[in-house]
N, C-alpha and C positions, 0 to 999 in steps of 0.2 A: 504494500500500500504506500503510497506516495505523498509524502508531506505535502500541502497545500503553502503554496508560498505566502509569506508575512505579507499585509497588507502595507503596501507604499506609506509613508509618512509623508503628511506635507512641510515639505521646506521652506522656511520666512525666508525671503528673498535677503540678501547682504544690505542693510542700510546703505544710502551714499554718505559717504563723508563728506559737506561739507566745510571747506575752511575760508567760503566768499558769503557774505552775508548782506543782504539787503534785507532795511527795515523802512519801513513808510509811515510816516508821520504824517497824520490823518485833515491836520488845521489849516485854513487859511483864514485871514483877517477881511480876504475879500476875496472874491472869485475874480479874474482878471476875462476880459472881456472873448479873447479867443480859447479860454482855457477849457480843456476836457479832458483835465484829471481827474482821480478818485480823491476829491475836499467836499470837504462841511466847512462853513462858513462859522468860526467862533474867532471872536476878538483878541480872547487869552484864556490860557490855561489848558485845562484838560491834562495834563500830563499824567497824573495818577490814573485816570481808567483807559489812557492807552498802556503805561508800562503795566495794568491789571491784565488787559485784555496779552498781551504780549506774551507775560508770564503764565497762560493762558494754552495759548497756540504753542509754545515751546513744551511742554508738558504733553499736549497733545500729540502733537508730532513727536514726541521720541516713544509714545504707547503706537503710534502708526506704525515705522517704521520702516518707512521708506529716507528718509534723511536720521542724520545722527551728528551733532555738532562736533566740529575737529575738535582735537584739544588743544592747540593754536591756528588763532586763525590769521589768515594772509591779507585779508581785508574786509572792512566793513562798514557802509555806508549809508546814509540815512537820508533820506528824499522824503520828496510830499508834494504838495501840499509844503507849508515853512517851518521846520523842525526848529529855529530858532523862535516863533510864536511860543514854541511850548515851556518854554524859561529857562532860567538859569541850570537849574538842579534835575533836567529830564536826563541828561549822558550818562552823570553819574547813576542815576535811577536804568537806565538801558544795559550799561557794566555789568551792573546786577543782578540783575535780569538773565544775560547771555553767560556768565561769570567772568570774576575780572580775571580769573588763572588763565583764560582764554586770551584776554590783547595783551599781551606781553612781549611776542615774537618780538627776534629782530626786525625791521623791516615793516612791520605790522602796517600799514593804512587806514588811517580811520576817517573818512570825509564825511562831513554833515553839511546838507543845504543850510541859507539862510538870506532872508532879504535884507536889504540896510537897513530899513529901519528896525529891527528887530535885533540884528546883531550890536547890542549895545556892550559897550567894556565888561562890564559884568557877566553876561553870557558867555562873551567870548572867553573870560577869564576861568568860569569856571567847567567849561567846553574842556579850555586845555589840562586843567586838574584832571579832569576825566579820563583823559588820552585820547580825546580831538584831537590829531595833527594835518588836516586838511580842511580846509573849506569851500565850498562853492556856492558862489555869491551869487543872487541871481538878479546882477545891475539892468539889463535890455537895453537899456538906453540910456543915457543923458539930458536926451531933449526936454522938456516940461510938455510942451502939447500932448507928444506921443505917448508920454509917461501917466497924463492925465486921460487920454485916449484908452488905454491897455485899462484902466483902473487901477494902476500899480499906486504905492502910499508914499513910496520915497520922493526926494526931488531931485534936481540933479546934483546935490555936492552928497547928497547919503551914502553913494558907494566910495568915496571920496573917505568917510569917516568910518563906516563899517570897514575897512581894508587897515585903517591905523587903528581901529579896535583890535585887530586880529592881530597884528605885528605887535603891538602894545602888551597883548596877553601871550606871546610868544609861538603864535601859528603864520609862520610867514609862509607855508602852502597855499597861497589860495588862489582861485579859478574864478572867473568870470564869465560870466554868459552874456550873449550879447545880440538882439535877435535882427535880422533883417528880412525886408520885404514888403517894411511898412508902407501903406496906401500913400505918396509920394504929394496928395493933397496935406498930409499933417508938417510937410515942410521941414521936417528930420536933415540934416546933415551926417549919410553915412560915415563919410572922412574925419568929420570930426568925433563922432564916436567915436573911429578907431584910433585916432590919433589921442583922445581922452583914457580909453581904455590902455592903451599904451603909457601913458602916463601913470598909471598909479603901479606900473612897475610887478604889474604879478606874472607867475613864471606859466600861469595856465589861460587859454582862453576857448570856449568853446561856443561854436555858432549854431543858433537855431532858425531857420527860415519860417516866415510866417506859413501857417497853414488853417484853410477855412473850414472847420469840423460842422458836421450838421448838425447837431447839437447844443451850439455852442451859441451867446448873443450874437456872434460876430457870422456863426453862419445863418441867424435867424433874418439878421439883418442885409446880409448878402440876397438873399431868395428872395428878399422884400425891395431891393433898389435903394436901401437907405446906403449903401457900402458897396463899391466895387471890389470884383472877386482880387487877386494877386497878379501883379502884371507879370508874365514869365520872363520878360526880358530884364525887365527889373533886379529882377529874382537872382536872374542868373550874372549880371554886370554887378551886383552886391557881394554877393558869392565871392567870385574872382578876383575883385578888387582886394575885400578882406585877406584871400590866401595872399593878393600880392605883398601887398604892406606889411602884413604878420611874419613870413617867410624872408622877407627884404629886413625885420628887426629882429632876426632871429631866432625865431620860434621854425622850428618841425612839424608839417602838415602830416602829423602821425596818421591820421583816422579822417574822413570826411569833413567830420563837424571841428574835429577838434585840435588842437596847438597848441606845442607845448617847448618850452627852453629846455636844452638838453637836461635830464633827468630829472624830471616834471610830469613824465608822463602818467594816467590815472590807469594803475595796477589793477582797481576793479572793474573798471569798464572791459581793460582787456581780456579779464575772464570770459566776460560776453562775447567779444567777439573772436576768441579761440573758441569757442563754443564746450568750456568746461563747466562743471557743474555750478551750484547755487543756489543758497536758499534764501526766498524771500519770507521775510513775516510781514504785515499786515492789513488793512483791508487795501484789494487792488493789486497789491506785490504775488509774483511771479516765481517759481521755482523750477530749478532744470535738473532732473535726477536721469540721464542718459538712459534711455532715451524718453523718456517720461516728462511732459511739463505741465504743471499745475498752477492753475491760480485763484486767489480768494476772492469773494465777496468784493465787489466795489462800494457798496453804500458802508459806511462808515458803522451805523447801526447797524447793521443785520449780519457785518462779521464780528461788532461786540459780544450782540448776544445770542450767537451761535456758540462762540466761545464760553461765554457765562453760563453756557447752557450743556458745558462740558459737547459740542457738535462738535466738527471738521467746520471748519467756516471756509471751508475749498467747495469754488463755483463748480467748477469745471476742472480735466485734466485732457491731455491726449498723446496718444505714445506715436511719435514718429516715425513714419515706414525711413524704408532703404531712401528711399526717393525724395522724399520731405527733407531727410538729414542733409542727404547731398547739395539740396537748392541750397539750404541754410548755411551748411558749410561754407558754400564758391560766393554769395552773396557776404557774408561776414568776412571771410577774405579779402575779397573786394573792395570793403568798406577803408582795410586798414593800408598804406603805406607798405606791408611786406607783401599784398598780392594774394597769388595763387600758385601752388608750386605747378609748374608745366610740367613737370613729370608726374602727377598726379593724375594730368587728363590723359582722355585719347587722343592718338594720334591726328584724328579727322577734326580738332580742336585750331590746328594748327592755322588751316585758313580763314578761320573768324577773328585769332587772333593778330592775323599778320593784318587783317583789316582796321581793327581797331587802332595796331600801330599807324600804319601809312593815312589813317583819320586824324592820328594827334591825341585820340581817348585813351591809349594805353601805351606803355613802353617796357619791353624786356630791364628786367635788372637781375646777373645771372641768371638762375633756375628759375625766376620767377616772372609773371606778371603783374602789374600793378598798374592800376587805373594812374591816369595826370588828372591834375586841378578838373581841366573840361570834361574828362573822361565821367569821373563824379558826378557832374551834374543829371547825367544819364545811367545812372547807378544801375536799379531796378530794370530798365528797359534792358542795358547790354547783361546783366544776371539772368533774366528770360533767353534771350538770346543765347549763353553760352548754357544753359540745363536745357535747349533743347536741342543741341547738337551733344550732351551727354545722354542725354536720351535715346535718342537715334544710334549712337554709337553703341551703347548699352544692348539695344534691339539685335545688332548686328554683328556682335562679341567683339568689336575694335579693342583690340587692348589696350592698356597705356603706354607711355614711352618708357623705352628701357635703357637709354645711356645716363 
């Protein structure tokens, strides 16, 4: 008689480990006119029922068990929504939280958004207690119309003083965002931006182009004739100009949007765009467990008390085919200054690239390819383009190259 074999066990799949942490900080003072972030509109405070909510979701997610926090981590970064609305004493309450035997690495990165008016001495002072040692500042502009246009609160000398709060409290990392493509009625001087931005001397700057979300006042107002849409030429002579300037004082067009003085560059972002893991916490933030990406609740409340509620406050998740990973890949590549390794594609890649080149969109730099300044502006279109000749190629069994 024949022993009947043990029944299979199920196996809990290996947590990922993250050591990239993004956390979202839920406040804003105002909603800004094109904005279609995950904020709630509170004046101040709050900081106690997010680090509740926080400590919350951390909890939860290590009884999931698909994430499992490193034991040091290599970077960790807090966005919003304006994590400096939430005071002085929220970093140190976030330490806490995550534990502090965690930021200690060498090299550690810890960057926290904040608008000028909110980054007052005092925050920033007790930011760097915490082990803040990045900032990113989110100035847009200088102009006052424009400024008063966006909804933004600061005026034009606030990033001017939130920047010597920061050096003052001993955080001289700090990044400045800087947006263009503003509607050319409000009488904004691009050049002088950047030449202001340039002026207060910080080693980071990173650009956003206007964009008109359907949701948003500014797209309500577009569909309605009150606001014309984005001019593209505009869009794109802002663009260009910026990389000229920035790259002509020095700065490294590392990444699309973003520039940085030699060893400056933002160690988190490049997570994302090598495409390694990450865990987000809070309502709206994102997490990438390979190939698995999941993200929470957007409204503010309903991932509170999900979490109060001992739930998952995760909306949604999706596991990425073969095909999905690859777009993402050659796109994220793309995005960055190192390219695409050409030995990575197929061979039948060769004549779309050699197009690109004799275009001016792209240029070899050894093994690689890498979009130019112009190439960029057409990101997304030549990314389509090159996943559908790996496509094709895929169909066909083209291998890749082999020297």
């Amino acid at each position: 008689m024949t022993t009947p074999p043990a029944p299979a066990r199920d196996t809990a799949p290996t947590p990922t480990r993250a050591a990239s942490v993004y956390v979202h900080a839920p406040f804003c003072a105002r909603r800004c006119f094109y904005c279609d972030f995950a904020v709630s509109v509170r004046r101040a405070g709050g900081a106690e029922e997010w680090l509740e909510a926080l400590r919350g979701e951390v909890a939860l997610l290590e009884r999931e068990g698909l994430f499992e926090l490193a034991d040091a981590l290599d970077t960790l970064y807090v966005g919003g929504g304006t994590p400096s609305l939430l005071g002085p004493d929220a970093m140190s309450g976030l330490a806490d939280v995550l534990g502090r035997e965690r930021l200690g690495a060498t090299g550690f990165e810890w960057t926290a958004e904040a608008n000028p008016e909110s980054l007052t001495p005092d925050v920033a002072a007790s930011w760097c207690a915490a082990g803040v040692n990045r900032i990113s500042l989110g100035l847009q502009t200088f102009h006052e119309p424009a400024l008063r246009w966006m909804g933004r609160l600061h005026g034009s000398e606030g990033p001017v003083a939130a920047v010597r709060a920061a050096r003052d409290a001993g955080i001289g990392n700090v990044s400045v965002d800087l947006i263009f493509g503003l509607p050319a009625s409000l009488g904004r001087s691009w050049d002088e931006d950047l030449g202001r931005a340039l002026d207060l001397g910080v080693p980071h700057v990173s650009l956003y182009g206007l964009t008109v979300e359907y949701g948003t006042p500014l797209g309500r107002a577009v569909r309605e004739g009150r606001e014309t849409p984005v001019d593209e030429e505009q869009y794109r002579a802002e663009f260009l100009r910026a990389a000229e300037v920035l790259v002509g004082a020095g700065y490294e067009h590392y990444e699309v949007s973003n520039f940085a003085l030699p060893g400056f560059r933002s160690r988190h972002n490049a997570v994302y765009w090598h495409g390694g893991p990450y865990l987000g916490l809070g309502n709206g933030a994102h997490a990438y467990a390979p190939p698995v990406r999941r993200w929470n609740h957007r409204d503010w409340t309903e991932y509170r008390e999900s979490v109060g509620a001992g739930a998952s406050p995760e909306a949604e998740r999706e596991h990425l085919t073969a095909q999905a990973t690859r777009l993402e890949r050659v796109w994220l590549g793309l995005r960055t200054s190192e390219g695409v390794a050409i030995g990575s594609l197929p061979r039948r890649a060769d004549a779309l690239l050699g197009r690109w080149v004799a275009a001016g969109l792209a240029a070899r730099a050894g093994d690689a390819i890498r979009l130019t300044t112009e190439g960029w502006l057409l990101l997304d279109e030549l990314t389509v383009d090159l996943d559908q000749v790996l496509g094709a190629d895929a169909d066909l069994g083209d291998g890749p190259h082999t020297a």
